[in-house]
N, C-alpha and C positions, 0 to 999 in steps of 0.2 A: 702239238700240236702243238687236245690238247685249249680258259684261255677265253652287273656292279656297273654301277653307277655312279649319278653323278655325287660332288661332295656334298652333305650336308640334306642326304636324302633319306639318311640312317642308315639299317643294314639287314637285309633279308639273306635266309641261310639255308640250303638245302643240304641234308645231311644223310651219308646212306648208312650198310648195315656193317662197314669198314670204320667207322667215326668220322671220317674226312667230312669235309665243312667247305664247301666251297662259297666265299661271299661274294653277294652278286651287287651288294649297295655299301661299301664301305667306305669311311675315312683313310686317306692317306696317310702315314706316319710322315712328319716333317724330318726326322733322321736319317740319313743316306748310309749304309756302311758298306762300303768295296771290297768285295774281298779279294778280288784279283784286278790293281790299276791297271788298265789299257787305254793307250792314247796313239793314233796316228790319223795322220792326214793325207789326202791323194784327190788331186784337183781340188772342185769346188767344197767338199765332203768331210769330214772329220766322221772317225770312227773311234769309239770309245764305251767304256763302261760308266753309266748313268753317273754321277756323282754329285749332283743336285742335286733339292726335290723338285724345281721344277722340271730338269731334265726328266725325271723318273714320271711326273705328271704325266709332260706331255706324251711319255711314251702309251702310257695306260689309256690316255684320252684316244691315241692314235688306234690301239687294238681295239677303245669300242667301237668307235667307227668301222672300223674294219667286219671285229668278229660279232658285232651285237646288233650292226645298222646294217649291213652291207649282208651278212650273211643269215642272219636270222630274224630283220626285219623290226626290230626294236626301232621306236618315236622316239626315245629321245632325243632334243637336237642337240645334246652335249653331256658326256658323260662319262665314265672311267671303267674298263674292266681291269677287276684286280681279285686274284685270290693271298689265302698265305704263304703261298711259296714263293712270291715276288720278296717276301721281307729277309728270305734266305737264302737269296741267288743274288746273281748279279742280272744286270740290265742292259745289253749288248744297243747301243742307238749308233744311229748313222743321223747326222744332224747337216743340214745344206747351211753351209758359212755367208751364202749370200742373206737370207731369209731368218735363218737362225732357227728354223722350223725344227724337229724331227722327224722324219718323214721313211726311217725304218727301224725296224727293232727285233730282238731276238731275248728271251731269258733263258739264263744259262745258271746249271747247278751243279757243282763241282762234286762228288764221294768226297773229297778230301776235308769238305766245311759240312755237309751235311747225308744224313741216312735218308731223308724223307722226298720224294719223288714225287711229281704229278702221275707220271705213268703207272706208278704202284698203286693209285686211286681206282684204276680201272683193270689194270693184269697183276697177277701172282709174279712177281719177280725174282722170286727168294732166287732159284737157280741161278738166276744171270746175277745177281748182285753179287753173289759167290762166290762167282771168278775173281781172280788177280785183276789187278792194275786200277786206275782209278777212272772212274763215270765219268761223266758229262751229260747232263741230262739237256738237250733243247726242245725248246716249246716256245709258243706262242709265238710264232712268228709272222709277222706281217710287214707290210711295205705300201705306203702311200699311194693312192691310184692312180693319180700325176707321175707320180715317180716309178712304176712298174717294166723298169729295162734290165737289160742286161748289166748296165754296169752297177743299179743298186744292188743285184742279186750278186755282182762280183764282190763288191765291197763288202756286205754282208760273210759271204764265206771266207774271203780272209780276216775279219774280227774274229769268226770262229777258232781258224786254222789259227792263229795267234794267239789264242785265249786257250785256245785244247795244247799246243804247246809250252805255254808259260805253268800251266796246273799237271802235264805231264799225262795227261787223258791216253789210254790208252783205247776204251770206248765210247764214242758217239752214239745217244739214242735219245729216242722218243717217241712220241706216237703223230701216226699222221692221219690226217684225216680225210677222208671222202667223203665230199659232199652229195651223201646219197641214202635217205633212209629205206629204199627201197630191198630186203634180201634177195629176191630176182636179180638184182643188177649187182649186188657186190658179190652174189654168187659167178656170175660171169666175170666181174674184174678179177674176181682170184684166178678164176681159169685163166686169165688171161695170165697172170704173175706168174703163175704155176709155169707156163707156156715159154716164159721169159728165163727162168732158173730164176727167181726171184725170192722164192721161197729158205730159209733156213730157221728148221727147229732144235737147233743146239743147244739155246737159252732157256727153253721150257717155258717159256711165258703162255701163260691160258688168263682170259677174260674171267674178274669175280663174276661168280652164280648172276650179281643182278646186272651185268653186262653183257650178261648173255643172248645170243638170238640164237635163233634154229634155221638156218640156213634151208634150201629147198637141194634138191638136187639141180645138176644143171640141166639145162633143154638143148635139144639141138635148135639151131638157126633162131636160136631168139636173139629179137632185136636193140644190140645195148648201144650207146655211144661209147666204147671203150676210151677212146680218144679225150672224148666232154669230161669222162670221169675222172681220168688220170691227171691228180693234183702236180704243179708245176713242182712243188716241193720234191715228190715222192718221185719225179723222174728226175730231178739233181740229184735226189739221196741215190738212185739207184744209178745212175751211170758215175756218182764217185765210188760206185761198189759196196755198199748198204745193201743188206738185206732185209725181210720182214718174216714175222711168225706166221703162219697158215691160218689161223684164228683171229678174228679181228672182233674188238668192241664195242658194242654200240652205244652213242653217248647218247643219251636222251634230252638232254640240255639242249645238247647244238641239232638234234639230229642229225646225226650223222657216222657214219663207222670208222673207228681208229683202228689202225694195225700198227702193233709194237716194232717199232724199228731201229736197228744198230749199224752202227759201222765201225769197222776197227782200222783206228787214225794211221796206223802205222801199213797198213793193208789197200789206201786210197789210192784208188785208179791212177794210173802215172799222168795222164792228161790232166787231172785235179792238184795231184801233186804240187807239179811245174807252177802251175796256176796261182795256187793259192795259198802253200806253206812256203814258198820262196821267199 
C-alpha cells in the first residue's frame, strides 16, 4: 500500500500482537541516508530518491493528505504520515521543476539493505521471503490530485523499473488496497480476480490471526461496483502481470482490505517492458 502527524505534535503508537508499532504522530529525523542514488529527468519532472529532509518532508506531508485527509477523513489541515520503515527504505518522489513541489511518491525497500517489510506487518511471508533473488517491497504510493494522469503514473513506474534494476530485484511486492470495508463486496472482488486468473498462491502468504476476516460466501446477482472498487494501482500491477494471494487483510487503521501482491521483474508483460525498463 499499505501508509502521524503533524511535527511537533508528539507521538501516538498503536501496537499489535506482532510487536510492530506503527507511528501515527511522529518527529522527522533530519538525516537523509540513500541507499540506492537515483536521479533523472523527463520534461518538466525530476525523478529521484528523496535526499533531503525536506524532500523526504514534503513527501510525508503529501501521503497525509492523500492517505489520512482524502481517504480516511482526518482534520488536520497539515500534517505528516510516517511509520519506521520510511527510515530504512528509500523515498522514490517525482518533483515538478517549475513549482518545486513534490507531487508523487513511492517507498521502496530493497532485501539487500533490510529483512523488515511493511507487508509482513499484516501477512506471514516466511514462504515467499524464502525464495532466491532479492525483494523489493512498494508501498505507500500516492500522487497529487492535480497531478493524477497518465504521464505521473509513467514516470512513477520508470523510477521503479530503474530502482528494481539498479538493486537487481528479481521481485516486486506489496500490499494493495481496496477501499472497501465491506466483506460482501470484497467477497465479490475476489470473484471477480478469481474470474480474471489473477489469483497465485505459490508465496504462501496468509493474513496474521488479527488480520483476519471471515469472508461470507458469495451471492448470486449481488450488486457490487466491481469497476468503483478496482484500485487504479491493482490494475497497473495486474496488466504488468502481478499477481495476488487469494486472502486478503483487513487493515483496521484505514479500513480497508489489502491483498499481498508480487510481480516478478524479469516476468513483466512485454507492453510494460517496452515502456518502462527501456
Amino acid at each position: 500500500m499499505e501508509f502521524a502527524k503533524d511535527i511537533g505534535l508528539g507521538q501516538l503508537r498503536l501496537k499489535d500482537i506482532h510487536g510492530f508499532q506503527r507511528v501515527l504522530r511522529p518527529v522527522p529525523q533530519p538525516d537523509v541516508h540513500v541507499k540506492v542514488p537515483l536521479h533523472f529527468t523527463a520534461k518538466n519532472f525530476t525523478i529521484k530518491t528523496a535526499d533531503t529532509h525536506d524532500e523526504v518532508v514534503q513527501a510525508l506531508k503529501l501521503r497525509y493528505r492523500v492517505f489520512r485527509q482524502e481517504m480516511v477523513g482526518d482534520r488536520e489541515s497539515d500534517g505528516i504520515d510516517q511509520d519506521e520503515f520510511d527510515t530504512i527504505g528509500d523515498i522514490l518522489v517525482i518533483k515538478d521543476n517549475t513549482s518545486g513541489a513534490i507531487i508523487g511518491t513511492y517507498r521502496l525497500l530493497a532485501s539487500s539493505y533490510t529483512r523488515s517489510f511493511y507487508s509482513a506487518t499484516e501477512f506471514d511471508l516466511s514462504t515467499f521471503l524464502a525464495q532466491d533473488g532479492i525483494k523489493l517491497e512498494l508501498s505507500r504510493a500516492c500522487i497529487a490530485k492535480e497531478y493524477r494522469n497518465g504521464v505521473i503514473i509513467t514516470l512513477l513506474w520508470r523510477g521503479i523499473a530503474a530502482y528494481a534494476k539498479l538493486t537487481g530485484a528479481r521481485f516486486l511486492f506489496g500490499c494493495t488496497s481496496v477501499w472497501t470495508p465491506s466483506p460482501a463486496a470484497i467477497t465479490a472482488f475476489r470473484a471477480y480476480l478469481d474470474s480474471i486468473g489473477a489469483f497465485a498462491d505459490e508465496f504462501g502468504s496468509r493474513p496474521w490471526p488479527n488480520y483476519e476476516v471471515t469472508l461470507p460466501a458469495p451471492q448470486a446477482n449481488q450488486a457490487v461496483d466491481l469497476n468503483g472498487l478496482m484500485p487504479p494501482l491493482l490494475k497497473a500491477y495486474l496488466r504488468a502481470g502481478a499477481r495476488v494471494s487469494p486472502t486478503p487483510a483487513f487493515d483496521r487503521d484505514f479500513n480497508c482490505f489489502d491483498f499481498f501482491t508480487v510481480l516478478k521483474f524479469n516476468a513483466m508483460h512485454e507492453t510494460f517492458d517496452k515502456k518502462y525498463r527501456s
